[in-house]
C-alpha positions, 0 to 999 in steps of 0.5 A: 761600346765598352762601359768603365764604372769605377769604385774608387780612385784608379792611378795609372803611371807610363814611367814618366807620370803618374795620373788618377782617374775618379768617376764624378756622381753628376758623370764623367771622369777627372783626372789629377796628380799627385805629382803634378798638382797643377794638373785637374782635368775632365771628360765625358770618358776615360779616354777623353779624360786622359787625352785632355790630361795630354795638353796641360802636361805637355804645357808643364814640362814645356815650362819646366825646361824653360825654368831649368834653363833660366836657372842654369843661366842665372847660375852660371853668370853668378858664378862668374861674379867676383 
């Protein structure tokens, strides 16, 4: 089994976001964005930490669509006001 000991912050991107790794003193990893502050997630180990950054991700652009859509709508009608 391959150990990942980590100094410092580690920021990794796949085009779409981009994610920070830091190794916590008590063990484990957390994970965080700059871009998404809403996003602070942890695991036992790297891959854990960043397959549990999956679910909250995928719950914020879930919600981001809707608000777009919503905005849309609502612009839409108020450009219909006289």
């Amino acid at each position: 089994m391959n150990t990942v000991v980590l100094v410092k912050p580690y920021t990794v991107s796949d085009g779409r976001v981009v994610l920070t790794l830091q190794e916590e003193a008590e063990g484990g990893y957390v994970v965080t964005s700059l871009l998404v502050p809403q996003l602070i997630t942890e695991g036992d180990t790297v891959k854990e930490a960043f397959d549990n950054a999956r679910d909250p991700l995928a719950a914020l652009a879930a919600s981001r669509r809707k608000l777009i859509k919503k905005r849309a709508v609502l612009s839409s009608a108020y450009r219909r006001l006289p």
